[in-house]
Steps between C-alpha positions, in 0.01 A plus 500: 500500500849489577735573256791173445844588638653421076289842412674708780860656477636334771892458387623903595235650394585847539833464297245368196345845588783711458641300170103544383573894514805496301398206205718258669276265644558262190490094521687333347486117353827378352881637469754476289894635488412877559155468406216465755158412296158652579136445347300781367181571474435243194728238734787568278869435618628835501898541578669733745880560495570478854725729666477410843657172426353358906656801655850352333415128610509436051873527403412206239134623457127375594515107447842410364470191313786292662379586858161405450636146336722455791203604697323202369807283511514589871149421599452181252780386745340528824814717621422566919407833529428444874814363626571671767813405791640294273805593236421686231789456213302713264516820723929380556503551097347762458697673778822397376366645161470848605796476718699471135314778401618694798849413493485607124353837524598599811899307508477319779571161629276548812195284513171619581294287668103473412168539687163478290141604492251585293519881376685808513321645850624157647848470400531909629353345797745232538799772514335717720452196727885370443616835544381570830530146607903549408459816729307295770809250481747789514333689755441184742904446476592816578247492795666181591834673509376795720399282747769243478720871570306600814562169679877540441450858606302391812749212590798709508320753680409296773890343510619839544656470177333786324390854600185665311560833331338763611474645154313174405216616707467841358491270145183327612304828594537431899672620835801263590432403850724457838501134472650319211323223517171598530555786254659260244140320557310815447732536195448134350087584569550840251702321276199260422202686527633750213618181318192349505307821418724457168487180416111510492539743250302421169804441195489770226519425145642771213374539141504793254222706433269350241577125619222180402525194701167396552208515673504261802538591856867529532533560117295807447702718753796499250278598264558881468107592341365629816126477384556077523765499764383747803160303609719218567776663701418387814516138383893444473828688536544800279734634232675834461467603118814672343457731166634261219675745318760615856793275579544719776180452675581178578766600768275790613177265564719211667692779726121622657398173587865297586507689833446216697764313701515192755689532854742217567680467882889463312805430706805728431795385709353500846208761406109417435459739219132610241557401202271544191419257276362553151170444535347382115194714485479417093381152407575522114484750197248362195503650142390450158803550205185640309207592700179374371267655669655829594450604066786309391788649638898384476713503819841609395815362557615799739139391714616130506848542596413739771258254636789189469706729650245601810390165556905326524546775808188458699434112459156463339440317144378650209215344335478539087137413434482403121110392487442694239874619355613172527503178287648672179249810446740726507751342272701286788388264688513729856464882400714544791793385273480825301611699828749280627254433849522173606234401767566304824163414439274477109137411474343426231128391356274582249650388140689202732237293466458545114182674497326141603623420871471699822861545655769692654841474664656720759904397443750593757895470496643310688684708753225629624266196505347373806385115490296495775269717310388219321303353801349846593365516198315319267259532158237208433508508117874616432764305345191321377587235194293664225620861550858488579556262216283713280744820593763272391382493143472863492870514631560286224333704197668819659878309541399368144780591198734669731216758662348551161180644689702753664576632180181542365395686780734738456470477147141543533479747743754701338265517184188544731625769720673720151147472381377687838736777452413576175166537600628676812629754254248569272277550855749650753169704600301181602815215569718607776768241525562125335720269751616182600683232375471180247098412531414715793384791377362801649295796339465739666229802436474864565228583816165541344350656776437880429435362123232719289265230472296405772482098478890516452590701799226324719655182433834651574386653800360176652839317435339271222639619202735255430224259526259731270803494233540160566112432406534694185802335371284137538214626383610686183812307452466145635807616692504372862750717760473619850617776707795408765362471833647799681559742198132557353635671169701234391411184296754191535560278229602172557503278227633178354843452318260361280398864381478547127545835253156477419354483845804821609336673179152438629615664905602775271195572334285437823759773671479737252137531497497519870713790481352707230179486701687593768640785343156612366399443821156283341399344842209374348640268254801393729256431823148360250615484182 
């Protein structure tokens, strides 16, 4: 008798597994502001306070009542989702939107021109694409030039107007010959075979240590976590990771790899002569103001302006990816705004499409924007009708009474995170650190992993306690929070601005009893119980 295909696990079911272990494999029916809403065993709505907040896609909150009704609005009016090569004067507002929101924050009359998709991994995409297609461009012209150089070269040679120098030879690694000519040949042939040795060089791409950018092919190599990144290596070109926390590495990790020149054929006076050319081994530096992923960690000003400062004197862009910083979490609209860094390129995602619609934007100044991207690439369901005018609503609601959202999240995160140092305090044995800004919060605990009891340091020792605290906080507590991605001991909270006393008084509660069976080290009643 075969068994129908609706009984089987067939939708990841390992990852069920591996919430199963923890108590996290939990359905859930209905949501609500920051309240997700489960049935128990007597089919019961029972709420959660949710933490997680869609990995920072709910700056307004699960189901925001104005979104959904403009949801409805939308789709009672038959607006074209599939529209595609034709103009789209949605996407133009919403562009010209942010672009105020830009030259606000960031004090700049510049535009930024747009380029959509669908989610974070996608917009990343998109600037790792432009990036190196701006270095394609770059590198094609200067290629242009070098050959454009060695027919002037060779026609003045063979005039008797020019003479090669004999030093130029030693320059290109070969023995200058008897006959000009022939040698200037030989020369030309040296000139491009080590040319195009380097110009089939794969680009390079800097982040700091700790980085998130996704999980696609060309995404997950800036993503520092070597456990996701490292089986896909092979699949795109790589990054060199630089310790967050060391301006000075910057210089130091550029300087081993920015040893790479062209050779151009130059005329000075009436001598051929090698020249080098800068040859732009680095295709662009991405970073996160506040690193999601990584355990919640702030880049400092001194980081940022070392990285402005890097990137002005060896030509590539940086790229401020705001997925999950961005969109007012951390009390302005682009967390990059608290460290002065403006971005030649921002992405952002997640809470743009109001916790309802699926979309991103990659936005890139002007000055460094190449059109002719446009027709090299190309998204099927971006700058789609439905999502880019729902992500103007949100704009709206955030914009609303002068940034009145940005406040409460400050204002709110503020209370939130002096709530986690006092517990901090009262536990500096069990709570290592509290960080972040507005309502992107890190906690971050002490390693379990040579703990007295055995299910605690087990857990610890398999890299799932985060996820075993996690379980114990929604079990006991009806308190749902996750460990970052990369940094196992700390949770992330991520909530609404819609966060109330009561529901800060009830993460309290929830952390304090995590804590004191911490401290008593009772690994039965924090893994079972």
């Amino acid at each position: 008798m075969s068994v129908r295909a609706t009984e089987l696990e067939l939708a990841e079911p390992y990852l069920r597994q591996v919430l199963a272990s923890a108590g996290l494999d939990v359905g859930y029916e209905a949501a609500d502001g920051d309240i997700l809403y489960r049935l128990d065993e007597n089919n019961q709505r029972v709420p959660v306070l949710d933490l997680v907040g869609g990995f920072g896609s709910l700056i307004l909150g699960h189901n925001h009542p104005e979104i959904i009704s403009y949801a409805k609005e939308l789709l009672d009016s038959h607006v074209p989702v599939h529209a595609q090569f034709s103009r789209h004067p949605y996407a133009n507002e919403l562009a010209a939107e942010l672009n105020k929101v830009i030259g606000r924050e960031f004090h700049t009359d510049e535009p930024y021109y747009a380029v959509f998709a669908n989610s974070g991994a996608e917009a990343i995409e998109i600037a790792i694409k432009h990036a190196e297609f701006d270095r394609f461009v770059k590198l094609s012209e200067l290629s242009g030039d070098i050959a454009a150089h060695i027919e002037t070269a060779r026609a003045q040679l063979r005039g008797g107007h020019a003479v090669v120098d004999p030093g130029a030879y030693a320059a290109a690694g070969i023995v200058a010959p008897a006959d000009q000519e022939a040698g200037f040949e030989e020369l030309v042939a040296e000139v491009n075979r080590r040319n195009g040795e380097l110009l089939a060089r794969p680009p390079l791409f800097l982040a700091p240590e700790g980085s998130f950018h996704g999980k696609l092919a060309g995404s997950v190599q800036l993503t520092h976590n070597p456990s996701v990144r490292v089986p896909f290596k092979s699949l795109a070109a790589q990054a060199r990771f630089i310790p967050a926390g060391d301006p000075g590495a910057i210089r130091k990790t550029i300087a081993q790899e920015q040893n790479a020149a062209l050779l151009d054929l130059t005329l000075e006076g009436r001598t051929v002569t090698v020249t080098e050319r800068q040859f732009p081994v680095f295709a662009a530096f991405f970073l996160e103001p506040i690193q999601g992923e990584g355990g919640i960690n702030l880049i400092t000003q001194e980081f940022a302006e070392e990285v402005r400062h890097v990137s002005e004197e060896f030509g590539f862009p940086v790229v401020v990816d705001e997925i999950q910083s961005g969109m007012g979490r951390s009390g302005a609209f682009f967390a990059a705004s608290h460290i002065g860094l403006r971005g030649d390129y921002f992405t952002l995602a997640k809470s743009l499409g109001g916790g309802i619609a699926k979309i991103s934007v990659t936005l890139i100044r002007a000055s460094r924007y190449r059109r002719d991207f446009e027709i090299v690439h190309s998204s099927t369901f971006a700058k789609d009708g439905f999502s880019t005018n729902i992500a103007l609503k949100t704009l709206g609601l955030l914009e609303a009474a002068d940034g009145r959202a940005y406040r409460l999240a400050a204002e709110r995160g503020s209370r939130l995170k002096a709530m986690l140092e006092a517990v901090q305090a009262d536990f500096p044995d069990v709570v290592k650190d509290v960080r972040g800004r507005g309502l992107m919060l890190g906690v971050e605990f002490h390693d379990q992993s040579e703990s007295a009891s055995e299910p605690i340091r087990e857990t610890a020792r398999a890299g799932f306690f985060g996820f075993t605290l996690s379980g114990y906080l929604l079990r006991a507590h009806h308190v749902r929070a996750f460990p970052t991605g990369s940094a196992i001991n700390t949770l992330r909270l991520e909530p609404s601005i819609g966060l109330t006393d009561d529901q800060i008084d009830q993460v309290e509660e929830a952390f304090r009893a995590a804590c004191t069976l911490l401290r008593e080290q009772d690994g039965q009643r924090l893994t079972q119980g």
